[in-house]
C-alpha positions, 0 to 999 in steps of 0.5 A: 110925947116929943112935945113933953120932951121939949118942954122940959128940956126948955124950962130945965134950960130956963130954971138952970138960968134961974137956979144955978145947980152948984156940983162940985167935981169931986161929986160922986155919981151912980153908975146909972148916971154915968151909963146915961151920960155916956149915950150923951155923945156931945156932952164930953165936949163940953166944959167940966162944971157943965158936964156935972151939971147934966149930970145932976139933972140926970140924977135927979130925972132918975130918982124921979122914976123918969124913963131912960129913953126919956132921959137920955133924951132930955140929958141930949137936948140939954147938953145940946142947948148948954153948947150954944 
């Protein structure tokens, strides 16, 4: 499973090089990605339009019906890599 969870967290990394996520500020997101990103501890310190743009990511991992351990996991590794 931990193999899985690196692997995406490597190609979303790589695909966000590719595919620049676009997300505007006044974005308006559920309170399921808002209770996610809240367990992402290192995500406040990072800058706004990455923060929408983990945000994004843990939007779209939710209407993929992805689990929330899983999630929460991918939106730490990605917040983790994008502070780099």
């Amino acid at each position: 499973m931990a193999d899985a969870l690196d692997y995406a967290i490597r190609r979303i990394t790589e695909l966000e090089k590719l595919l620049y996520v676009s997300v505007p500020d006044s974005t308006v997101w559920p309170r399921e990605v808002a209770l996610v990103f809240s367990q992402v501890e290192e995500a406040a310190q990072l800058p706004g339009h990455v923060q929408q743009r983990i945000r994004y990511h843990i939007n779209r991992m939710l209407l993929e019906r992805v689990p929330l351990t899983d999630i929460t996991e991918a939106a730490r590794g990605l917040a983790a890599a994008m502070r780099k």
